[in-house]
VOPAGU-2260 file (C-alpha; in pm, 1 decimal, decimal comma):
REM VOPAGU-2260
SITE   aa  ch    i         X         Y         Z
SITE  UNK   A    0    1210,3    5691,5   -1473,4
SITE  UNK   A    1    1428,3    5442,6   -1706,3
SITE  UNK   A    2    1752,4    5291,9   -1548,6
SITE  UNK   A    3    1911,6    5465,4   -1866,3
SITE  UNK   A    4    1763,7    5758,0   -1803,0
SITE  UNK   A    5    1826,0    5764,8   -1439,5
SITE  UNK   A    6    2181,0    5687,2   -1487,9
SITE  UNK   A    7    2221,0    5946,1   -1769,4
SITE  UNK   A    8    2075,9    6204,0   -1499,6
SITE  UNK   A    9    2258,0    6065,1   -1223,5
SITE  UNK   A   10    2648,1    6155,6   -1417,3
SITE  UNK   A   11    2499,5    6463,2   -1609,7
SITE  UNK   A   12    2726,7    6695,3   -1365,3
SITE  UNK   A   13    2939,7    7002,0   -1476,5
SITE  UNK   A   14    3207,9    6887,9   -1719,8
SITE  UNK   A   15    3451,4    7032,1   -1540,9
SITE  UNK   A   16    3371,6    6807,3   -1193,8
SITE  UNK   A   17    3324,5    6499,0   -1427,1
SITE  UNK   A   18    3747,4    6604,0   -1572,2
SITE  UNK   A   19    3826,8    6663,5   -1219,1
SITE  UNK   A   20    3682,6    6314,6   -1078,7
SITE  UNK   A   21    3867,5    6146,6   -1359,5
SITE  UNK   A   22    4213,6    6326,8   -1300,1
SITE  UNK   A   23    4139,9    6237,7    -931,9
SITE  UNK   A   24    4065,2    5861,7   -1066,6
SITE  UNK   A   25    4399,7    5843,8   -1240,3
SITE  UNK   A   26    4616,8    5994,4    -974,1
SITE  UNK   A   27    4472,4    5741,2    -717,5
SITE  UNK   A   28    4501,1    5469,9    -924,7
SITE  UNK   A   29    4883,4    5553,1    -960,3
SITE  UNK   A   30    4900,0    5621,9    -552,3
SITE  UNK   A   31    4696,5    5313,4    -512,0
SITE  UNK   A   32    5007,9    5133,5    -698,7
SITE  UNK   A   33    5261,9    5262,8    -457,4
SITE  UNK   A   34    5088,8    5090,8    -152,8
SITE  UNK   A   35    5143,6    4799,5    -275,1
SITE  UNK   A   36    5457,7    4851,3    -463,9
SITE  UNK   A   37    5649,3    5047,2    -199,5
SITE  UNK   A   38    5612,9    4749,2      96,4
SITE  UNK   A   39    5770,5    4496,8    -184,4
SITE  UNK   A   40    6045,2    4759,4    -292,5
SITE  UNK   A   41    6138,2    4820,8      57,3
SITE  UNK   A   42    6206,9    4454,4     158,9
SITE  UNK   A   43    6372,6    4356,3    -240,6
SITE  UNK   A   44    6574,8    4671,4    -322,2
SITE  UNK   A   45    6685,3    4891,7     -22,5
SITE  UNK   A   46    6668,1    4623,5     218,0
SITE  UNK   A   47    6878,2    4370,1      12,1
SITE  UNK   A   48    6687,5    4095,7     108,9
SITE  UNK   A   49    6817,7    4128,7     431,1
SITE  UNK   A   50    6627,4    3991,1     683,6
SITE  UNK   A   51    6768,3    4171,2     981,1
SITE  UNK   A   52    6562,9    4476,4     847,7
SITE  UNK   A   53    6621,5    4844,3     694,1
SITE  UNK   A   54    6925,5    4989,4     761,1
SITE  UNK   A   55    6917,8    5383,6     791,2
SITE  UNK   A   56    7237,2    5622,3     841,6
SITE  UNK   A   57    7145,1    5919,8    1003,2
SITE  UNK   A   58    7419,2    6169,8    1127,2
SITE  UNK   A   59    7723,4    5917,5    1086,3
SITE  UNK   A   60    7561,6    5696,4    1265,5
SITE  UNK   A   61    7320,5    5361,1    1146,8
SITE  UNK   A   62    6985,8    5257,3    1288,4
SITE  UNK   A   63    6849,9    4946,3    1198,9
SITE  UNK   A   64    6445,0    4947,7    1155,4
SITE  UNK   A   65    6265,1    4619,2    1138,6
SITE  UNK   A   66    6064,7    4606,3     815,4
SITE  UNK   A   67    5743,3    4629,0     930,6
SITE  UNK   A   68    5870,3    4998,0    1090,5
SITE  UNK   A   69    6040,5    5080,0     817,6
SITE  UNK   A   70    5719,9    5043,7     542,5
SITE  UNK   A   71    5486,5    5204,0     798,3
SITE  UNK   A   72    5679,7    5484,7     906,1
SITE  UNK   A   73    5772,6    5560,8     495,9
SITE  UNK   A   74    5357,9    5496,8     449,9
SITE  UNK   A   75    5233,4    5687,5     752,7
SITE  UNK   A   76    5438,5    6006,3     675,2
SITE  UNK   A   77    5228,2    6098,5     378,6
SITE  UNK   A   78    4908,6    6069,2     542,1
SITE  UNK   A   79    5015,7    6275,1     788,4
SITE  UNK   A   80    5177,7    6564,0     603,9
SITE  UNK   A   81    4917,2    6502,4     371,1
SITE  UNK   A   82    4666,4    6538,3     618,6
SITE  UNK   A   83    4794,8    6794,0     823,5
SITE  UNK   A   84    4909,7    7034,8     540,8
SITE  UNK   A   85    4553,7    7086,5     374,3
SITE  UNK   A   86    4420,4    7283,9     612,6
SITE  UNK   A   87    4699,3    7493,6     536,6
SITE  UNK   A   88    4692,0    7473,5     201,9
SITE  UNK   A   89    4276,1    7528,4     203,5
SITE  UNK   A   90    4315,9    7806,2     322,5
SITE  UNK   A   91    4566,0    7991,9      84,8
SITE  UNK   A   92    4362,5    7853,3    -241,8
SITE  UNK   A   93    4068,8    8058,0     -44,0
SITE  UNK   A   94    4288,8    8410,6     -14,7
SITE  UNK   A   95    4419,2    8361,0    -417,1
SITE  UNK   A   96    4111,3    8209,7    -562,4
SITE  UNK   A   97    4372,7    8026,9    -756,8
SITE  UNK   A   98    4178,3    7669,9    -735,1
SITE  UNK   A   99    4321,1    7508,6   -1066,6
SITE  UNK   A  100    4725,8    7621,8   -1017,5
SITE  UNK   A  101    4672,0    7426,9    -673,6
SITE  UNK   A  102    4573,0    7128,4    -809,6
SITE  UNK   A  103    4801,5    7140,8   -1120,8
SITE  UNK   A  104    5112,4    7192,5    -850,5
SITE  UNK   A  105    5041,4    6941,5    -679,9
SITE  UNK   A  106    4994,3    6674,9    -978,9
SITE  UNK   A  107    5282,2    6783,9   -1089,7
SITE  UNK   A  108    5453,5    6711,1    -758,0
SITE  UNK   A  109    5315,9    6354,1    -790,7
SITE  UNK   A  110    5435,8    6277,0   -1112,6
SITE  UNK   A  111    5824,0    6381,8   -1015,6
SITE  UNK   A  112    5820,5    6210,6    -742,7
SITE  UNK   A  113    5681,7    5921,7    -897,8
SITE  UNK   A  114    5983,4    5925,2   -1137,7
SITE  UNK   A  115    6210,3    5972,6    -871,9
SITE  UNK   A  116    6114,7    5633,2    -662,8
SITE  UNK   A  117    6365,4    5443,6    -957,7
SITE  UNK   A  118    6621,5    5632,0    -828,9
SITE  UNK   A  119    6597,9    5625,6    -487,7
SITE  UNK   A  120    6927,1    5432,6    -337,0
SITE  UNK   A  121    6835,4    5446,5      11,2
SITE  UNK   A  122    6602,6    5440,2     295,3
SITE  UNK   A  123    6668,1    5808,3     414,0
SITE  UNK   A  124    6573,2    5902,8      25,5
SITE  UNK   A  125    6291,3    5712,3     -34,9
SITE  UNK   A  126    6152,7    5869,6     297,9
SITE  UNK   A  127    6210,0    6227,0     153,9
SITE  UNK   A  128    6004,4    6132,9    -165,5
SITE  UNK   A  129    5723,2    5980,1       6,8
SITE  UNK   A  130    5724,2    6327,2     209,9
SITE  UNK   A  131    5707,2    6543,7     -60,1
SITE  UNK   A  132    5434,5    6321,2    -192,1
SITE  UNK   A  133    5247,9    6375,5     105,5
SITE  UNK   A  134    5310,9    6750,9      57,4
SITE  UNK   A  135    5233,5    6779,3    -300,3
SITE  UNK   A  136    4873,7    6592,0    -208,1
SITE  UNK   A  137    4812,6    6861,2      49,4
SITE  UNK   A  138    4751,3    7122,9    -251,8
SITE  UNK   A  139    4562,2    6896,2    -456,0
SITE  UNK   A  140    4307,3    6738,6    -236,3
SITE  UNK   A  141    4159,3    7056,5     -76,5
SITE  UNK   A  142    4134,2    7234,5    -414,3
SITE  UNK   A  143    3985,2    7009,9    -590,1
SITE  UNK   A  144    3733,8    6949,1    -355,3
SITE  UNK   A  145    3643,9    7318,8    -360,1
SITE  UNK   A  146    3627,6    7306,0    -723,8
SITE  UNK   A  147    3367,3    7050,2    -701,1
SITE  UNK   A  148    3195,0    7240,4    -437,1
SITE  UNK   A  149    3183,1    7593,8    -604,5
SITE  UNK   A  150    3140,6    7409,6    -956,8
SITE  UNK   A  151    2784,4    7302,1    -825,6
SITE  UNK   A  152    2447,1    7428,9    -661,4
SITE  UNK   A  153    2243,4    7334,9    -384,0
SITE  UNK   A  154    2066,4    7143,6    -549,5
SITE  UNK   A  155    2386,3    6918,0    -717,2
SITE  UNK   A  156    2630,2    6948,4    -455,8
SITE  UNK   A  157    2566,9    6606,3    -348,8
SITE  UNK   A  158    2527,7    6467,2    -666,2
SITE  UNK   A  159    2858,3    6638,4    -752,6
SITE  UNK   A  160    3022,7    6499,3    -492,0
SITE  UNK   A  161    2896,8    6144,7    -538,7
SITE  UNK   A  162    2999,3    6164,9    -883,7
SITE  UNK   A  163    3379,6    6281,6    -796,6
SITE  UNK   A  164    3397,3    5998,8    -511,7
SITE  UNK   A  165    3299,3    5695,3    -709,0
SITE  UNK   A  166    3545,0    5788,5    -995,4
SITE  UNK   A  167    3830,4    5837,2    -702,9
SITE  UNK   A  168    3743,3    5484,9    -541,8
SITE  UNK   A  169    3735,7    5311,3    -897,7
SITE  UNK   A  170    4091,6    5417,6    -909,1
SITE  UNK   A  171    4197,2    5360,9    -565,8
SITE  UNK   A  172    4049,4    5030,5    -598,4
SITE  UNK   A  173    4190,2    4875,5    -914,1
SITE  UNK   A  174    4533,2    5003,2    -832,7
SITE  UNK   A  175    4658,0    4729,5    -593,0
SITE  UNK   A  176    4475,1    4455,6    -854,1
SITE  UNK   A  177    4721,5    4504,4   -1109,4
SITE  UNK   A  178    5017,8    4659,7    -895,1
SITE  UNK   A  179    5159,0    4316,2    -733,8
SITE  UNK   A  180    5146,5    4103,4   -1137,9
SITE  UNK   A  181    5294,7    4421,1   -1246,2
SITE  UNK   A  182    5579,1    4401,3    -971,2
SITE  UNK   A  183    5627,7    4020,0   -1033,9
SITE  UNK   A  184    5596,9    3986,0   -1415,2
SITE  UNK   A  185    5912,1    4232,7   -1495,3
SITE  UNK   A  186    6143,0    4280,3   -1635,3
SITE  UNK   A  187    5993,5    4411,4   -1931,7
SITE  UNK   A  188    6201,6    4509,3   -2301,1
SITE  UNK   A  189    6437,8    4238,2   -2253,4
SITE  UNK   A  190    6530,0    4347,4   -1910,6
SITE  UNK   A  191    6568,1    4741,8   -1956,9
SITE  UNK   A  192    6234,6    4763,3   -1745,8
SITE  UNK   A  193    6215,0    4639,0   -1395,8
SITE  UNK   A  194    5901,5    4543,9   -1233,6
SITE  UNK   A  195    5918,2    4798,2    -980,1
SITE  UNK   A  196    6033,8    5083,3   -1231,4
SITE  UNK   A  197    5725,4    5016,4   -1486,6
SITE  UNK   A  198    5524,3    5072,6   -1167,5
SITE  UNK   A  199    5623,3    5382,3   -1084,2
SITE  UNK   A  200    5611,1    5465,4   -1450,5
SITE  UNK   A  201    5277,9    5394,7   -1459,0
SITE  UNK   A  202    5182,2    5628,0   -1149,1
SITE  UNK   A  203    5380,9    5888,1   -1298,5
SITE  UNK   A  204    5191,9    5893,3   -1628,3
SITE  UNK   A  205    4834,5    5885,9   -1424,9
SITE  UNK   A  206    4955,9    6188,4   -1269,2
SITE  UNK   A  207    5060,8    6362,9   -1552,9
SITE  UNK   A  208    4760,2    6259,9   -1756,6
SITE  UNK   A  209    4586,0    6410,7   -1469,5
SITE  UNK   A  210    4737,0    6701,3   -1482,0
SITE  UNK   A  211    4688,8    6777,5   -1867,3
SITE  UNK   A  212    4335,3    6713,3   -1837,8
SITE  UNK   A  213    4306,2    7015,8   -1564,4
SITE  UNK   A  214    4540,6    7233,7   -1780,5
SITE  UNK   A  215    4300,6    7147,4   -2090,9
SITE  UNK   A  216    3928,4    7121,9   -1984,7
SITE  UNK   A  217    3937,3    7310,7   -1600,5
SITE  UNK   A  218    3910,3    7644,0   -1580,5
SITE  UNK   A  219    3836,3    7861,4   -1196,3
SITE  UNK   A  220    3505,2    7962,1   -1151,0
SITE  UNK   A  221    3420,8    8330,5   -1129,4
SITE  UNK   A  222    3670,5    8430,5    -820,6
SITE  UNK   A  223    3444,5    8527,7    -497,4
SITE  UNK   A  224    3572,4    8741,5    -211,9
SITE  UNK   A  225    3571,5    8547,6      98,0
SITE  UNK   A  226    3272,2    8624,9     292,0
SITE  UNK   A  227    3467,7    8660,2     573,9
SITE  UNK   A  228    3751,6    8893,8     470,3
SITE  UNK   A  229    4048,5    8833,0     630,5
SITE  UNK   A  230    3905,4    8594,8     831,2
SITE  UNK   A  231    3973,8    8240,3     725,7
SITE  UNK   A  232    4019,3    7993,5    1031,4
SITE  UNK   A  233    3872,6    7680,6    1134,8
SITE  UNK   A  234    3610,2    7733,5    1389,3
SITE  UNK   A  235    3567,4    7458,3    1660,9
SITE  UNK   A  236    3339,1    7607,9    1890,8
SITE  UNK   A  237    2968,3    7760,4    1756,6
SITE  UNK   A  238    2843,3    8079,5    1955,1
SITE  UNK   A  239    2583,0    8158,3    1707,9
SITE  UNK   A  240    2328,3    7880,7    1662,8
SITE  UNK   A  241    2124,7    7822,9    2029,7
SITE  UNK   A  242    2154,6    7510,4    2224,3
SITE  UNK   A  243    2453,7    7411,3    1994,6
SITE  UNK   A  244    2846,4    7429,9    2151,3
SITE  UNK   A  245    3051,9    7256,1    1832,8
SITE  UNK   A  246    3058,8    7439,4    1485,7
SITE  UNK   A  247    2893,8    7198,2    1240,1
SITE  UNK   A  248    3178,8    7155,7     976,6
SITE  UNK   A  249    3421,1    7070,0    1278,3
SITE  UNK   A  250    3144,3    6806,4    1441,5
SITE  UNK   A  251    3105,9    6672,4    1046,2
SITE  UNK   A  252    3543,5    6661,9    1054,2
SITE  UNK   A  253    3528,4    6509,0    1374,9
SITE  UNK   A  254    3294,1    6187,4    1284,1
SITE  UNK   A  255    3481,3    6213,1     939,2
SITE  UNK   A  256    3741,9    6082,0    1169,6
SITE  UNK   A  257    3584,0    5854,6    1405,2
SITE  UNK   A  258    3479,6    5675,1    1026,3
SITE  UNK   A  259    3794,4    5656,0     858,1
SITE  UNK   A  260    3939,6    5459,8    1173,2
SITE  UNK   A  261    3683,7    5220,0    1206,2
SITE  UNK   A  262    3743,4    5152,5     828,7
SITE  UNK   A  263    4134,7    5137,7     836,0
SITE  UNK   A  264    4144,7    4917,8    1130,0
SITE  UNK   A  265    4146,9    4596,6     897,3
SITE  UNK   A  266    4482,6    4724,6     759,3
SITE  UNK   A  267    4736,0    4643,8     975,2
SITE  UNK   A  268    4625,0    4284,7    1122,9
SITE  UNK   A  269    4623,2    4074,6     788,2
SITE  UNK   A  270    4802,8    3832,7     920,2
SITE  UNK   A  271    4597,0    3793,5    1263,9
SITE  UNK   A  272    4267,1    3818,1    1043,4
SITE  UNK   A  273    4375,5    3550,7     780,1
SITE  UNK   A  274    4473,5    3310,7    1083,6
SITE  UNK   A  275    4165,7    3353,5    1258,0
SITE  UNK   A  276    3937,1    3269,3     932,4
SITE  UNK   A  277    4208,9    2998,1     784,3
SITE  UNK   A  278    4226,2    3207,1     446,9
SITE  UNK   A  279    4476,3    3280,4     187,2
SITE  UNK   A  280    4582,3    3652,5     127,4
SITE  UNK   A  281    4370,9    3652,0    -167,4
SITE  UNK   A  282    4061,0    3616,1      23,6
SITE  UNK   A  283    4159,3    3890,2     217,8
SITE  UNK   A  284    4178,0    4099,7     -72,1
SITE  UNK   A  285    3822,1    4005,3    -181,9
SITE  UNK   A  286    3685,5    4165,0     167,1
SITE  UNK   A  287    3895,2    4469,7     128,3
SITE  UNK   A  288    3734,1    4491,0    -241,0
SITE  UNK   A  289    3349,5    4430,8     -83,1
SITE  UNK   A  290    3436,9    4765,3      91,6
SITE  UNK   A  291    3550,1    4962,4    -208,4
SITE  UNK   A  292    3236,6    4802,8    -440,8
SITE  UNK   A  293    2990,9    4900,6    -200,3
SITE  UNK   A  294    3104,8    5261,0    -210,6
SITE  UNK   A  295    3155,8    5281,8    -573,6
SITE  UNK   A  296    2784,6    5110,1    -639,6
SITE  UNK   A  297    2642,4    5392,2    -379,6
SITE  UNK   A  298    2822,5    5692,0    -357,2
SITE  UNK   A  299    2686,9    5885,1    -685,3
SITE  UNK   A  300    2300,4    5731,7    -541,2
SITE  UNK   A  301    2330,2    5819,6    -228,4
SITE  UNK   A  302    2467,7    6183,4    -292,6
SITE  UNK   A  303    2220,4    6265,2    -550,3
SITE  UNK   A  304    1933,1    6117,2    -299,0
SITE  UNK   A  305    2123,0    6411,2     -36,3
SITE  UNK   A  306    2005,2    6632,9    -285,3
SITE  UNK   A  307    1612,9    6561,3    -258,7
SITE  UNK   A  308    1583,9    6373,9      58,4
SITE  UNK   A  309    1840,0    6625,1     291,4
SITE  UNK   A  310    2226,8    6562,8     420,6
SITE  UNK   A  311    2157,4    6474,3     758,3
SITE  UNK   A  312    1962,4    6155,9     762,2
SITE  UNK   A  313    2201,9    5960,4     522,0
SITE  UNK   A  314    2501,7    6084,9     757,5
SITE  UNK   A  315    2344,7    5975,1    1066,6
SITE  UNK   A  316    2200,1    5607,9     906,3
SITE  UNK   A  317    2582,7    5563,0     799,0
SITE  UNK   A  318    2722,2    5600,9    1132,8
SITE  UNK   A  319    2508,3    5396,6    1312,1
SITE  UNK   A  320    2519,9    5153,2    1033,3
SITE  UNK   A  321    2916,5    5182,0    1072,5
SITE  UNK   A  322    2868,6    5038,9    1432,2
SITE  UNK   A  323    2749,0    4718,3    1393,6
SITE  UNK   A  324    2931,1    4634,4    1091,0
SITE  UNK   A  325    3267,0    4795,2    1238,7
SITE  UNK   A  326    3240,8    4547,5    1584,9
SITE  UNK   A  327    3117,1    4242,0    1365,5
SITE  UNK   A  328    3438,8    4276,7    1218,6
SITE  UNK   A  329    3623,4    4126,4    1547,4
SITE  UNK   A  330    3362,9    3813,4    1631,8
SITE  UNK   A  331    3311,2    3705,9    1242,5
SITE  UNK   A  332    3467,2    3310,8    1204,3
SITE  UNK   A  333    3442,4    3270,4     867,7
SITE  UNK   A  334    3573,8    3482,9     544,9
SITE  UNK   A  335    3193,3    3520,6     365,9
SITE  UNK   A  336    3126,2    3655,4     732,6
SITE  UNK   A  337    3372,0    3930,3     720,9
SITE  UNK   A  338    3292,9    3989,7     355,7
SITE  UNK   A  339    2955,5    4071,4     411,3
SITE  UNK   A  340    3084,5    4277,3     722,6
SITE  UNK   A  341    3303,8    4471,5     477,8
SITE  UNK   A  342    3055,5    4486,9     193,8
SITE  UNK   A  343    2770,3    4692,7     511,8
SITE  UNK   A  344    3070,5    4889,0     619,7
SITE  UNK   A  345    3107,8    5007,4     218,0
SITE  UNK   A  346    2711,6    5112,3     234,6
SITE  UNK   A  347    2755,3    5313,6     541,5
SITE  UNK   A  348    3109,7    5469,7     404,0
SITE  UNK   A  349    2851,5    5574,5     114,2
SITE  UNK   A  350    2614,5    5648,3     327,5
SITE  UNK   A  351    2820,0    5902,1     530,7
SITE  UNK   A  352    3079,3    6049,8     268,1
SITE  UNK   A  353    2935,4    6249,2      -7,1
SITE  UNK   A  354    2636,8    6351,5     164,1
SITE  UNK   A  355    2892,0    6522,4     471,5
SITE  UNK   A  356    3107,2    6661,8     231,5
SITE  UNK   A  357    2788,0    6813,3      44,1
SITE  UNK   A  358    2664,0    6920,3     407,2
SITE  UNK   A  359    3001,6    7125,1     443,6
SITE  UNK   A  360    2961,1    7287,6     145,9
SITE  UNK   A  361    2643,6    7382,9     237,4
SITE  UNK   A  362    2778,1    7548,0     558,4
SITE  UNK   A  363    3086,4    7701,1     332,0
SITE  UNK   A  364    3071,6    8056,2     372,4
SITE  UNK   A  365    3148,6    8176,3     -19,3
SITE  UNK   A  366    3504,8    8187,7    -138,2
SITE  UNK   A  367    3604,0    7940,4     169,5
SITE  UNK   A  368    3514,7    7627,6      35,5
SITE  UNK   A  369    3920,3    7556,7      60,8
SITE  UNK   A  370    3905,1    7581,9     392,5
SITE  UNK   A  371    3607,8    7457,7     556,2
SITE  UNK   A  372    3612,6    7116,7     326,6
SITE  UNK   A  373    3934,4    7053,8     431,7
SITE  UNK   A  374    3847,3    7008,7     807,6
SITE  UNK   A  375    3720,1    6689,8     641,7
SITE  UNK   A  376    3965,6    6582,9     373,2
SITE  UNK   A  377    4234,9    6620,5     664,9
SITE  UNK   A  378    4008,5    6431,4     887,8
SITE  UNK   A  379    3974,2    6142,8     684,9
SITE  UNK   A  380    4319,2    6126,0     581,7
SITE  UNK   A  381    4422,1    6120,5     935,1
SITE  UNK   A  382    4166,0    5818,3     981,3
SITE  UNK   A  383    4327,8    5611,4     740,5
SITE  UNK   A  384    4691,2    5713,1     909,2
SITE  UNK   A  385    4601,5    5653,7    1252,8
SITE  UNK   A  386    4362,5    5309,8    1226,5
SITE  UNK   A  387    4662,2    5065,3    1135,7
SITE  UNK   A  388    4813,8    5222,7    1425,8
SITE  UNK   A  389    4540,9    5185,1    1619,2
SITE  UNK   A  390    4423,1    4834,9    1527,4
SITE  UNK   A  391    4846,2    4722,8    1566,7
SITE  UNK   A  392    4845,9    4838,7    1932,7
SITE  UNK   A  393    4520,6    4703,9    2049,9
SITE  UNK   A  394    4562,7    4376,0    1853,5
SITE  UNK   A  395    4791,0    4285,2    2111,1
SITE  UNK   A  396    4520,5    4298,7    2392,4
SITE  UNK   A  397    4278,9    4087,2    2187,6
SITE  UNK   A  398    4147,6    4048,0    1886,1
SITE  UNK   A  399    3799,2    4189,4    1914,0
SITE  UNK   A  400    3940,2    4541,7    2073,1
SITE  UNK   A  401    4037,2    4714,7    1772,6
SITE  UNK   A  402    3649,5    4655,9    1616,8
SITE  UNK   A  403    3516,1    4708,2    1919,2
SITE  UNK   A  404    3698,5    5065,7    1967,8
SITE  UNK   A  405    3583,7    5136,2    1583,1
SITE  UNK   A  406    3198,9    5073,8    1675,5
SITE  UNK   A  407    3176,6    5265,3    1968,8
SITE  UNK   A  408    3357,2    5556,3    1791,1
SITE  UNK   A  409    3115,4    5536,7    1472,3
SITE  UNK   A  410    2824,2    5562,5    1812,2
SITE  UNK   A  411    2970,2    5876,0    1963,6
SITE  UNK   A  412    3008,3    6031,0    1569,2
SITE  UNK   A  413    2637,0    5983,9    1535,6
SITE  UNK   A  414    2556,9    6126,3    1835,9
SITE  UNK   A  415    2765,2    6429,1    1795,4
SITE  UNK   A  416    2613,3    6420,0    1435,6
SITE  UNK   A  417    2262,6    6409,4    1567,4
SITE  UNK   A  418    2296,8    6672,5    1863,2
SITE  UNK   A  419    2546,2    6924,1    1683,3
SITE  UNK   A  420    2462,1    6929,0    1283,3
SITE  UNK   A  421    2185,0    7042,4    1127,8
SITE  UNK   A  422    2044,2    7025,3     776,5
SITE  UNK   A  423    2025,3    7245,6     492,2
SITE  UNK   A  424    1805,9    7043,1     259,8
SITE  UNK   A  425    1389,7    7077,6     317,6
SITE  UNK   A  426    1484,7    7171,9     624,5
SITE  UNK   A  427    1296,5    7489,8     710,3
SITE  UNK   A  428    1525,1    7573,9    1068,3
SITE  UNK   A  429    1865,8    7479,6     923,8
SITE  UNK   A  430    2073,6    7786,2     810,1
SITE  UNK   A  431    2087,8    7889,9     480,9
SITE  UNK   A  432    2397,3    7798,2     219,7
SITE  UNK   A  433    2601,8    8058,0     151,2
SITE  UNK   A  434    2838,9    7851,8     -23,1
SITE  UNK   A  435    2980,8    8059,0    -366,0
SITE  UNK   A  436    2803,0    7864,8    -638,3
């Protein structure tokens, strides 16, 4: 088979996942914006300048936050809500069937809120918008990720995934390129444009766009009744399949987890990891880029390989690839070191990502692909939120703990992986998908 030809194949999903991975491309791009933007704003506009830190008046009274706090805590709070809502949120899209009025609400949350940053005066009210940010992602993450799921067949579902990945990391990725020469190069119209409000502009309109291409070219698939009735919780425990004490989807969640730690650690010790390698900030940026590169080169590969070569092995290779490259991280001396570090960590991300998320759907009972996708979509997202922490505190002890926490939890995913998950593809022992298709 032709490169062409193999490509063409490789992207030749439902047109309805392909508008979904670009409204999820344009949306992250715009999000992607904020993380850079929103550290800058912080410091320039509600801050003053001031380098005594953030003041914030709560209940007559005023609290000054250093900084640092202040962007973290405003940064943090959506991944948590975020996080911690879509199970929630999963699990009502399963009851209504309603998949596409999820994701449109919540796109539509985004784009407000985007608008509303230019306004925001104060500390306390740029903390409520990041919030309902945070909220408004809690519909559209889970939904959309059913969509894809119950949009596809077993035999797609981790092409389809691949597919919706790659377009979200191209987005995520060339967000904070342009965000800080955005920032820097306003005003724009002879001044009637700040920096920082053509930013937020920007992420506004990627939402919207987002949004009109749902309303436009998405339509719910043929509504399924829950397998389970009534019954739509997360399971933790399994007390069907012999020999087996963790439900799949939940072990899957679980190293989902122990993944997006070990891949957020680098976040928070920029300045630690620039000192130890004598390099500028802009060789910093290159490694976090190796990471995002390798996934968007392999995640649409590596899902559609799921497909044909089962879910399972590609998981398991990508966590115990994750190790190594996770603790090389905190003995690397030089920056091609850690770029090549990051650039194996992106291959194992791959490796692990679509083909677990495909492996989930597989397990989906039909009509609650909201809910049990979500277990990982909340995992992850906690990941990201918890790693900075993570890597912050034990930066202080040295600063080889953080990677070396990260490796040995990518280890103890892989073994939880290997003892507690079991495939669905040419695999003739593993349970059969039920997932609504």
């Amino acid at each position: 088979m032709g490169v062409v030809s193999y490509v063409r194949r490789l992207f030749s999903v439902d047109r309805r996942v392909l508008v979904l991975a670009l409204a999820r491309a344009m949306d992250s791009l715009g999000n992607s914006f904020l993380i850079v933007v929103l550290p800058l704003f912080i410091g320039d506009v509600i801050a003053g300048g001031a380098t005594s830190g953030v003041t914030v008046g709560i209940g007559g009274f005023d609290v000054t936050l250093a900084e640092s706090l202040a962007v973290g805590v405003v940064l943090s709070m959506f991944g948590f809500l975020n996080s911690f809502g879509q199970p929630f949120t999963g699990r009502w899209s399963d009851r209504t069937q309603k998949r596409r009025a999820f994701v449109l609400f919540g796109l539509g949350v985004l784009a407000v809120t985007n608008v509303a940053y230019a306004f925001a005066g104060s500390y306390l009210q740029l903390f409520v918008i990041r919030a309902l940010q945070g909220f408004g992602v809690a519909f559209t993450v889970p939904a959309t990720i059913a969509l894809v799921n119950e949009l596809a067949t077993d035999d797609t579902r981790g092409n389809n995934m691949g597919v919706f990945n790659t377009f979200r990391l191209l987005g995520f990725g060339l967000g904070p390129i342009f965000a800080g020469g955005l920032v820097h190069s306003g005003p724009y119209f002879g001044g009637a444009l700040t920096g920082y409000n053509a930013a937020f502009t920007i992420a506004a309109a990627g939402a919207l766009l987002s949004f009109v291409l749902v309303t436009l070219l998405v339509e719910d698939p043929e509504t399924v009744e829950a397998d389970a009735g009534d019954d739509l919780s997360i399971a933790v425990l399994d007390h069907e399949r012999e020999g087996k004490f963790l439900d799949p989807v939940f072990t899957l969640g679980v190293a989902s987890l122990f993944m997006a730690i070990g891949i957020a650690l680098l976040a928070a010790i920029e300045t630690q990891v620039n000192a130890r390698l004598d390099q500028t900030a802009f060789l910093f940026g290159i490694e976090f880029a190796a990471f995002v590169l390798a996934q968007v080169l392999l995640q649409a590969p590596i899902g559609d390989a799921s497909d044909t070569y089962g879910r399972k092995p590609f998981v398991l290779g990508g966590l115990l690839l994750l190790a190594p490259a996770t603790l090389a991280q905190g003995f690397v001396t030089e920056p091609w070191m850690m770029i090549v570090a990051r650039f194996v960590q992106g291959i194992a991300g791959a490796a692990v990502f679509a083909p677990a998320m495909a492996l989930a759907g597989d397990y989906a009972r039909a009509g609650q692909s909201g809910t049990q996708l979500s277990v990982l979509t909340m995992a992850f997202g906690l990941g990201v939120a918890i790693g900075p922490l993570v890597s912050g505190a034990l930066a202080a002890i040295s600063y080889a703990t953080p990677f070396v926490l990260g490796g040995v939890l990518a280890l103890l995913g892989a073994i939880l992986v290997h003892t507690q998950v079991e495939d669905t593809v040419r695999d003739d022992d593993a349970p059969e998908a039920v997932a609504g298709d």
